[in-house]
C-alpha positions as CSV (number, residue, x, y, z in Angstrom):
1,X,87.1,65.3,105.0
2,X,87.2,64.5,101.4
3,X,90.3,63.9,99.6
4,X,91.5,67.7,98.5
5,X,90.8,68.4,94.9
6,X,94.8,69.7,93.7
7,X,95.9,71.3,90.4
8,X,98.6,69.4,88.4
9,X,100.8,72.7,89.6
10,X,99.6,71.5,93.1
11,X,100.4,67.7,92.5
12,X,103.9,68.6,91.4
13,X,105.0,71.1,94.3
14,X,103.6,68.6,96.6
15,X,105.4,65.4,94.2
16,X,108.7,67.4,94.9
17,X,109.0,68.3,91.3
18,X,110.2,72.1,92.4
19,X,112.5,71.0,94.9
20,X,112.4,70.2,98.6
21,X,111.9,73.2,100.1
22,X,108.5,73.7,97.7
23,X,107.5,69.6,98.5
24,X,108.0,70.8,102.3
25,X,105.6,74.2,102.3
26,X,103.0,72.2,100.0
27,X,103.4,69.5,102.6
28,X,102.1,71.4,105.3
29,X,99.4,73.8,103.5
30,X,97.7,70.6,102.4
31,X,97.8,69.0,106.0
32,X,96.1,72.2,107.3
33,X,93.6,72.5,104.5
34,X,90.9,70.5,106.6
35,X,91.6,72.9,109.7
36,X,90.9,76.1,107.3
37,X,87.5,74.0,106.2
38,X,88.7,74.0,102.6
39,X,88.8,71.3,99.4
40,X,91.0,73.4,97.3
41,X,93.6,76.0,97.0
42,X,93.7,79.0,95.4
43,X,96.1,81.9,94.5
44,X,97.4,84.8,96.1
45,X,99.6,87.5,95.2
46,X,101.4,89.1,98.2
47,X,102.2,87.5,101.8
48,X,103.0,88.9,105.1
49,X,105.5,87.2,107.1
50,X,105.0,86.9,111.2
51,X,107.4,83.8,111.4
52,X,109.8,85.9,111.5
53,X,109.4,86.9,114.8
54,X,111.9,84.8,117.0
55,X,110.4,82.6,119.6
56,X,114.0,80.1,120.7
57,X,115.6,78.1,118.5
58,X,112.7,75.8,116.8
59,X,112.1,78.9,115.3
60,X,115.0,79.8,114.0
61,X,115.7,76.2,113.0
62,X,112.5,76.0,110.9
63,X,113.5,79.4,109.2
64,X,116.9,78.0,108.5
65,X,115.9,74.7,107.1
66,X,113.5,76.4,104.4
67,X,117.0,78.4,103.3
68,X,119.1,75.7,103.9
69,X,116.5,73.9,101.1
70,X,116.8,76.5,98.6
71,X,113.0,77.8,99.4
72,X,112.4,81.1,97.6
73,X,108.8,83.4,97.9
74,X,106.9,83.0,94.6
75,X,105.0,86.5,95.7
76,X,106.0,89.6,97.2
77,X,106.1,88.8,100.8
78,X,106.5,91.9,103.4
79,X,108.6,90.8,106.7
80,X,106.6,91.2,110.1
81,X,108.8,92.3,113.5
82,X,112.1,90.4,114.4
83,X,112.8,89.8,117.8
84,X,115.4,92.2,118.3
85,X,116.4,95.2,116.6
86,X,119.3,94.4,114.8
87,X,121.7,97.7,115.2
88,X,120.5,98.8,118.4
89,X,119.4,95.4,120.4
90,X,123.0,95.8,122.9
91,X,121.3,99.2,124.2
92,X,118.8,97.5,125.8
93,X,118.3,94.3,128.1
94,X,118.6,91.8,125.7
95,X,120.5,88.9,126.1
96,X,123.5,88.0,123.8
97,X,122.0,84.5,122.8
98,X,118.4,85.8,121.9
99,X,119.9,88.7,119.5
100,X,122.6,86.1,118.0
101,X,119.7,83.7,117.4
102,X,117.2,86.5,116.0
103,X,119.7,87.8,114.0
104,X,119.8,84.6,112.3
105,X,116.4,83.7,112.2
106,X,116.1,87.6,110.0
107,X,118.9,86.5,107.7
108,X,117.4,83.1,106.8
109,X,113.9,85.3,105.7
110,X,116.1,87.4,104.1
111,X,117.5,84.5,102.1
112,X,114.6,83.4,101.0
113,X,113.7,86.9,99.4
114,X,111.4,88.5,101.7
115,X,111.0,91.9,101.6
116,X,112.9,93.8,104.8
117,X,110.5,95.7,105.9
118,X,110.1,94.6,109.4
119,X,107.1,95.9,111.0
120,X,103.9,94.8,112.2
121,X,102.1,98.3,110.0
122,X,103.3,96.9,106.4
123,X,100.2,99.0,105.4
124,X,102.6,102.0,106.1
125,X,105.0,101.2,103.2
126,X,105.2,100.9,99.7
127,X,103.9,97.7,99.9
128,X,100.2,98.5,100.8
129,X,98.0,96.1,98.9
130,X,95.0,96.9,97.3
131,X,91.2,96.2,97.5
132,X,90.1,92.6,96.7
133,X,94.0,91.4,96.5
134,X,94.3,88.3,97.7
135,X,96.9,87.6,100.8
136,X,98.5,85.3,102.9
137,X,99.4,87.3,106.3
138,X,99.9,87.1,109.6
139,X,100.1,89.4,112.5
140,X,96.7,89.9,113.8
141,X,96.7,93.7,113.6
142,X,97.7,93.7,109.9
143,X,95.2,90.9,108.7
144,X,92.4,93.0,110.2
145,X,94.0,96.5,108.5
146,X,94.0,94.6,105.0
147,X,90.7,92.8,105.2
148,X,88.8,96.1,106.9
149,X,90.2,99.3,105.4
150,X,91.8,98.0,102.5
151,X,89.7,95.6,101.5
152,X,91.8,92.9,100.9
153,X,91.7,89.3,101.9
154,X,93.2,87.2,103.4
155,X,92.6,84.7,106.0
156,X,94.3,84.1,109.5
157,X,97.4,82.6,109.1
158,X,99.3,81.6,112.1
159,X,103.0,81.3,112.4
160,X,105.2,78.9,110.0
161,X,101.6,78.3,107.7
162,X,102.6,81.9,106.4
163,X,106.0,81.6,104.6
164,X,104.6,78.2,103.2
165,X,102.0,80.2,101.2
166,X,104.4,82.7,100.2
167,X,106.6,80.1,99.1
168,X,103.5,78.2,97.0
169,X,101.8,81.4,96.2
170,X,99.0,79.0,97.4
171,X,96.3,79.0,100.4
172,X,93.3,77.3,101.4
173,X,90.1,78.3,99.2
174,X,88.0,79.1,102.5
175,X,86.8,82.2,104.9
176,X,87.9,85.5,104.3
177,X,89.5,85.0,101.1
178,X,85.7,83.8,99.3
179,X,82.7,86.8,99.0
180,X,80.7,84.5,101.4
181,X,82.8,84.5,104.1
182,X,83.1,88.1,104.0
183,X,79.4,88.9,105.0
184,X,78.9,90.5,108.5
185,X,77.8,88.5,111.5
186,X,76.8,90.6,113.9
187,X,75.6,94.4,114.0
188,X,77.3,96.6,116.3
189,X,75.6,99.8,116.9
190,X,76.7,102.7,118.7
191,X,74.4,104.4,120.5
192,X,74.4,108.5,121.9
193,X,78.4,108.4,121.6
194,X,78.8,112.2,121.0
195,X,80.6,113.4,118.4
196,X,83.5,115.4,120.3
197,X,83.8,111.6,121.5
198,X,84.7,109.6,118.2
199,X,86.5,113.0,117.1
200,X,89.2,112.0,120.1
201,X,92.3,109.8,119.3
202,X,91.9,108.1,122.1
203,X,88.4,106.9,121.2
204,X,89.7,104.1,118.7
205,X,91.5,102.1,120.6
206,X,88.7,102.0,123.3
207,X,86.4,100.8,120.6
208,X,88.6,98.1,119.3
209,X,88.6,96.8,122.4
210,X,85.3,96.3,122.8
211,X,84.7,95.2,119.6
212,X,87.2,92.5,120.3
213,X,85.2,91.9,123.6
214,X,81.9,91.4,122.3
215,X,82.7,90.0,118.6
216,X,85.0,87.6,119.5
217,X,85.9,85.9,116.1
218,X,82.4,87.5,114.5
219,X,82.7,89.8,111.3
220,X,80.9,92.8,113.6
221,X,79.3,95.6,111.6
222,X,79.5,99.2,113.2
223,X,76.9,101.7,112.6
224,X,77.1,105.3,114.3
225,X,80.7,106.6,113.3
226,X,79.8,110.1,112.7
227,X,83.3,111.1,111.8
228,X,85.9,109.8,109.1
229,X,88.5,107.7,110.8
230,X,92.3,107.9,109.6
231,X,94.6,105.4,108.6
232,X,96.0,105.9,112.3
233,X,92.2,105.5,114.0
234,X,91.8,102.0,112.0
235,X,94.9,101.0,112.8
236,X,94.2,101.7,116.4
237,X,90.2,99.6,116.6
238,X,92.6,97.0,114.2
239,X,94.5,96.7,116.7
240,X,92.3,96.8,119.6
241,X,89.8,94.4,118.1
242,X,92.8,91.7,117.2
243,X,94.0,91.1,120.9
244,X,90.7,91.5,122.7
245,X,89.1,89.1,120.6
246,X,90.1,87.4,117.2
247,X,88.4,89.8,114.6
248,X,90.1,89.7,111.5
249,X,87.4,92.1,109.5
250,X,84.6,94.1,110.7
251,X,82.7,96.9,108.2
252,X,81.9,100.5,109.6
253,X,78.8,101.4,107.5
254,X,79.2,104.2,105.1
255,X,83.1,104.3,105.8
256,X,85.3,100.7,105.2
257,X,85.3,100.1,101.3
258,X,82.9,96.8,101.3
259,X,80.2,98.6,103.6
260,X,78.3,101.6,101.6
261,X,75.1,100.7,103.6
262,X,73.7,97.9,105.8
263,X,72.6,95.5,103.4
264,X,76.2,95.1,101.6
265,X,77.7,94.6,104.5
266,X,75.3,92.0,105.2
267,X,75.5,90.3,101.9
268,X,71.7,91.4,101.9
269,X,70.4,89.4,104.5
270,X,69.4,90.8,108.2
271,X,71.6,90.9,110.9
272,X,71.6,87.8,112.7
273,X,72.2,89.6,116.0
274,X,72.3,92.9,117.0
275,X,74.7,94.5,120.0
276,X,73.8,98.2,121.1
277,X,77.0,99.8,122.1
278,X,76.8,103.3,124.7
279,X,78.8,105.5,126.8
280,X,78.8,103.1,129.9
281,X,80.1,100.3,127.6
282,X,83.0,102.5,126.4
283,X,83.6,103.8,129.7
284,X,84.0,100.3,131.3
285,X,86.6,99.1,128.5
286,X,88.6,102.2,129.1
287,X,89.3,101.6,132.8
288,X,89.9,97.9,132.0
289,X,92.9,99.1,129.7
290,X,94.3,100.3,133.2
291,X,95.7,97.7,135.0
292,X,97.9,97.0,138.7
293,X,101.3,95.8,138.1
294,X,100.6,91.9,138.1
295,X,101.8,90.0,141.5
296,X,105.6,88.5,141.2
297,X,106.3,91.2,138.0
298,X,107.6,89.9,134.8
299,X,106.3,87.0,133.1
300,X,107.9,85.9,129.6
301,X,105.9,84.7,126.2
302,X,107.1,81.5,126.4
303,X,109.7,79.8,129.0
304,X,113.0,82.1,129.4
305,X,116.0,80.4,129.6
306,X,119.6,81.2,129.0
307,X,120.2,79.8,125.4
308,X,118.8,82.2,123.0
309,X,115.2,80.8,124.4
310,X,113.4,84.5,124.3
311,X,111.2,85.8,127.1
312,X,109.4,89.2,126.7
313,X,110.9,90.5,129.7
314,X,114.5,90.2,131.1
315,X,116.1,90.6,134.5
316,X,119.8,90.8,135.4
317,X,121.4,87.6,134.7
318,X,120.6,84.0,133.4
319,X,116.5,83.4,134.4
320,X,114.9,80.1,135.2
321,X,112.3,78.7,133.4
322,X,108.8,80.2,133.8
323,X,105.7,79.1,133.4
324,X,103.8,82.0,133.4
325,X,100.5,83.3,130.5
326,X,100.8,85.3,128.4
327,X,97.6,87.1,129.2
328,X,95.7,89.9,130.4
329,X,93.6,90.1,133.6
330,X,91.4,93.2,133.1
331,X,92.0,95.0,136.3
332,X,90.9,98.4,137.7
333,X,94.0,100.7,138.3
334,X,94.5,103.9,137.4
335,X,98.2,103.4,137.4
336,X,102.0,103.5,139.0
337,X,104.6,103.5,137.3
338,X,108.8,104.0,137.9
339,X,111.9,104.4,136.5
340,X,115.4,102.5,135.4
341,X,117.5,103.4,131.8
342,X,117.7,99.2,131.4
343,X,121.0,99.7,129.2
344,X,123.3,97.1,128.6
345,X,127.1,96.9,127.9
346,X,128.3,94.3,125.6
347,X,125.1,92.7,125.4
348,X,125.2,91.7,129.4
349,X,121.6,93.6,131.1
350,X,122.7,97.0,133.2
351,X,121.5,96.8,137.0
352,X,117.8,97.1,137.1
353,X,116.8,99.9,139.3
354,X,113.9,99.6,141.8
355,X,110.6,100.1,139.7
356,X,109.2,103.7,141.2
357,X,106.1,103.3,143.8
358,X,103.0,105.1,144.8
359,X,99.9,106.9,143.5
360,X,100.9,108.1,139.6
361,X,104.3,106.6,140.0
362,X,105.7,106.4,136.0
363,X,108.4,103.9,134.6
364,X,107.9,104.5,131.3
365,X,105.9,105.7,128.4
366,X,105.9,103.4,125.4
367,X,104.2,104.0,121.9
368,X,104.3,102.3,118.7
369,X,102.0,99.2,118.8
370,X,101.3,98.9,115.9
371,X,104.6,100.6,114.9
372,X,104.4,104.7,114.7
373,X,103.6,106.1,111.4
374,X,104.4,109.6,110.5
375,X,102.1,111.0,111.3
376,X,102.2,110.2,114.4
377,X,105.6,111.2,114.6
378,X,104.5,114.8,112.9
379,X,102.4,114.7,115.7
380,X,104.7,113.9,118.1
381,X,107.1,116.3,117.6
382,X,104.6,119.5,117.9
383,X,103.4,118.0,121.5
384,X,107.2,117.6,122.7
385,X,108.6,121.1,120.9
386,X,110.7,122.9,123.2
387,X,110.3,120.1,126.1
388,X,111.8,117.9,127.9
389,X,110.9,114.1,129.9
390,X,111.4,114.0,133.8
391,X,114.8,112.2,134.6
392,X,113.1,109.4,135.8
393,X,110.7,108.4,133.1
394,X,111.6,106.9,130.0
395,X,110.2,107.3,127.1
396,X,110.2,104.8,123.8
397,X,109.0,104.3,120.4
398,X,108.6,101.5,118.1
399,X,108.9,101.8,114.3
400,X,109.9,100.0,111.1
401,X,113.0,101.5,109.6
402,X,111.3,103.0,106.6
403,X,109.1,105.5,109.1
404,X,112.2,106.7,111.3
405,X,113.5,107.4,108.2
406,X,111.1,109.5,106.4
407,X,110.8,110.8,110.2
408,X,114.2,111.9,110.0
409,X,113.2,113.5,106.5
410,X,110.3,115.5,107.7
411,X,112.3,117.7,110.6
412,X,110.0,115.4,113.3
413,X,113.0,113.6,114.7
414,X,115.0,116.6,116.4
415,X,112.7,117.9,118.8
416,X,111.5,114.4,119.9
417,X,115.1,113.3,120.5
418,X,115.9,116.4,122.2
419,X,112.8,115.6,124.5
420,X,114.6,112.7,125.4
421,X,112.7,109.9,123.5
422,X,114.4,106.7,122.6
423,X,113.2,105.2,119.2
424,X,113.4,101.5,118.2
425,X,112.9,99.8,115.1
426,X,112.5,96.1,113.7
427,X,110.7,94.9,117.0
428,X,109.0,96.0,120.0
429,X,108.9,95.2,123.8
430,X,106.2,92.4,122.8
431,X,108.6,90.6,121.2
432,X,111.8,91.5,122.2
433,X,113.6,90.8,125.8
434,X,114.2,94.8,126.1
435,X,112.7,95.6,129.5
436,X,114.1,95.1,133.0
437,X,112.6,95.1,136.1
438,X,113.1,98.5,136.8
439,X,109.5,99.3,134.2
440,X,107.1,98.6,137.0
441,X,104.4,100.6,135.0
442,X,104.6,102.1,132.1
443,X,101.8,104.7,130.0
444,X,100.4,103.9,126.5
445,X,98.0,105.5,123.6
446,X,98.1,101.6,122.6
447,X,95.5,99.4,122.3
448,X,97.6,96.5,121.7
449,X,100.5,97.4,124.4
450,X,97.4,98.1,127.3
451,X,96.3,94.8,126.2
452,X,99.6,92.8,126.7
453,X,101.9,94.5,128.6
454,X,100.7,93.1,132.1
455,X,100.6,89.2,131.0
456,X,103.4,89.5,128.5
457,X,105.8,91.8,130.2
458,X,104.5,91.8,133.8
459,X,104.2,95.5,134.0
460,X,101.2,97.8,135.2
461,X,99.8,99.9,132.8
462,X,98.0,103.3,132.1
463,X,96.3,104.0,129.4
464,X,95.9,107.7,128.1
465,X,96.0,109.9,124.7
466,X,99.2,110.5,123.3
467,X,99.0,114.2,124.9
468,X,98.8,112.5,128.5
469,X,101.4,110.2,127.8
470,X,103.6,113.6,126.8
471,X,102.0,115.3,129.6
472,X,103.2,112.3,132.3
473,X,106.9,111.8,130.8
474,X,107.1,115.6,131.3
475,X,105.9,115.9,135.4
476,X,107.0,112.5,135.7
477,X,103.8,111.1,137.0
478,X,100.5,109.6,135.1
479,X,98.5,112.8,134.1
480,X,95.2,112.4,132.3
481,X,92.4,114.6,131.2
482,X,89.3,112.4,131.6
483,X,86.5,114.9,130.4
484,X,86.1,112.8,127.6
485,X,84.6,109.8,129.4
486,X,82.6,112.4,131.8
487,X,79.7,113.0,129.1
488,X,76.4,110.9,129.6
């Protein structure tokens, strides 16, 4: 590749003129310009952080370098999940070492004057961008949210390239972020989906899915929505779309803000490709978000170890180093799940009970991937009113602090946590070693969670509305009204 055409402002960032922690950032955008297919860089004017999820010590070591440098974000720059939640990590399985290192990977961010908002929904908060603002994020569910609904843009930034834009206020001129990388690929059509289909909550997560499956990395146009999707329904295809496949912006025609008809989204040329989309399709990606418990259980996001190395799942005691994917293998199961509190004491994981066997067995329900907004949690709290889970079936939410709060504000907190519902915030069970073996299976509304939970934590898992998921807690087996999926 050519050499990179640089600003003076470039030349003295990457000269060390602003200090070591600047020379270090500009260092690595400008060896990763050639992977991003650019010549220059450009501006951008808000960043979202997913280094600051803790993966072992390199992670925290990079974080704390950066600080120990003097690095400071030139932009706003929102702060995705930590590994652990930081006030309530000892009630769960985590081990002492993971939580002492997260802790200090979310204090070196913090030094460096990100925002605390840890979540993986920034679009929840204050924070929200704004249409045709231009981004550096990560988190795959977020980079899809800003580009599609918002109309944002930014590209897809990995781990470690993110806090080096935010610390720059400088990306690669390339994809997503230019008008002609923003034209759709591929036309998705959905064909003789009812209605009463797309009006279900449990339809957008289905179609992410697929979109994921049959887009891959494509900018997919959908045509055929017949219904207004909310922020919550977005969130959900976002979602769905981002872990199935790597789509970082699709256009729903007539609905997302750079789609009024066909032709925009097409930047005025013809579809190069056209996929037709019906109820068989759907109907095949929703059983394949049900999955048998994998064989030999847990499985960790990268080798688990016993120094602060994090795995996604955790068993009683020190664990040896495994090997094992991080990935999903589509299966056909309608469920079994079982049961198991998984509390600690001091930081040292509680006894794991025997996961609970047999047809519609339950562990545990688990929502809040991407993290629960409040509406969701309005919603919530009318299905759970005056209820109350089987003893044997837990029940857990993920969050960002700022939701849980206004949660708390809105009266929606009471009857949840008199239904028995634990609520976390900062992380999730994607990124945090909160699980034991006792979750054999657990139920999800979640795209995302459905998608991972079998490679990344080694569990079965069911996938339902949120009223099944209320529904099973309550009888303390997997309960699901299937009508839906029954219409030609």
């Amino acid at each position: 590749m050519n050499t990179p055409e640089l600003t003076a402002c470039d030349k003295a960032m990457l000269d060390g003129r602003e200090g070591p922690a600047t020379q270090m950032a500009m260092r690595i955008l400008v060896r990763m310009m050639p992977v991003f297919g650019a010549h220059r860089l450009m501006n951008v004017s808000a960043a979202h952080i997913d280094s600051s999820v803790y993966m072992g010590p390199a992670t925290m070591e990079y974080a704390e370098r950066l600080a120990e440098l003097g690095a400071r974000v030139r932009v706003p720059s929102t702060l995705n999940v930590a590994g652990v939640d930081e006030h309530g990590w000892s009630e769960w399985s985590v081990p002492a070492g993971v939580a002492d290192g997260a802790i200090r990977q979310m204090r070196a961010y913090e030094k460096m004057g990100c925002i605390q908002t840890w979540t993986c929904a920034p679009y929840q908060t204050e924070h929200r961008p704004t249409f045709g603002q231009q981004i550096a994020a990560g988190e795959s569910n977020a980079i899809c949210f800003y580009n599609s609904v918002i109309g944002a843009r930014t590209a897809r930034y990995p781990d470690l390239l993110d806090i080096c834009a935010a610390i720059t206020g400088r990306v690669p001129a390339a994809g997503l972020h230019l008008d002609e990388g923003r034209h759709g690929t591929v036309r998705v059509d959905l064909v003789d989906v009812p209605r009463s289909v797309q009006e279900a909550d449990a339809f957008w997560p289905v179609l992410g899915i697929l979109l994921g499956n049959v887009a891959a990395d494509d900018v997919p146009v959908v045509t055929g929505i017949e219904v207004e999707p909310t922020d919550d329904n977005q969130k959900a295809v976002c979602a769905g779309a981002a872990s199935s496949g790597a789509v970082a912006l699709y256009h729903m025609v007539g609905i997302t803000p750079e789609a009024p008809d066909e032709s925009a989204a097409f930047g005025g040329r013809p579809a190069p490709k056209v996929i037709k989309v019906g109820m068989d399709d759907l109907r095949r990606v929703w059983r394949s978000m049900s999955a048998a418990r994998p064989e030999g259980g847990g499985s960790g996001v990268i080798p688990a170890g016993s120094s602060g190395t994090v795995s996604a799942r955790n068993s009683e005691g020190p664990s040896e180093p495994s090997s094992a994917g991080a990935s999903q293998s589509p299966g056909g199961s309608d469920g079994a799940i079982g049961s198991g509190d998984g509390a600690t004491e001091g930081g040292v994981p509680a006894p794991a009970a025997a996961p609970a066997e047999g047809p519609g067995a339950l562990d545990m329900v688990l929502l809040g991937s991407p993290h629960f907004s409040l509406e969701e949690f309005r919603r919530l709290a009318e299905l759970v009113e005056g209820r109350t889970r089987h003893e044997r079936v837990q029940f857990l939410i993920t969050c960002s602090r700022s939701v849980r709060m206004l949660a708390e504000y809105g009266g929606f907190m009471a009857p949840i946590e008199a239904f028995g519902a634990k609520i976390t915030v900062d992380t999730c069970p994607l990124t945090s070693p909160m699980l034991n073996e006792s979750v054999g299976t657990i139920m999800t509304n979640s795209a995302k969670y459905s998608y991972y939970s079998p490679g990344l934590l080694g569990t079965g898992v069911v996938y339902g509305s949120l009223a099944d998921c209320v529904e099973s807690a309550v009888r303390g087996t997997v309960v699901r009204d299937e009508t839906m999926w029954e219409v030609a």
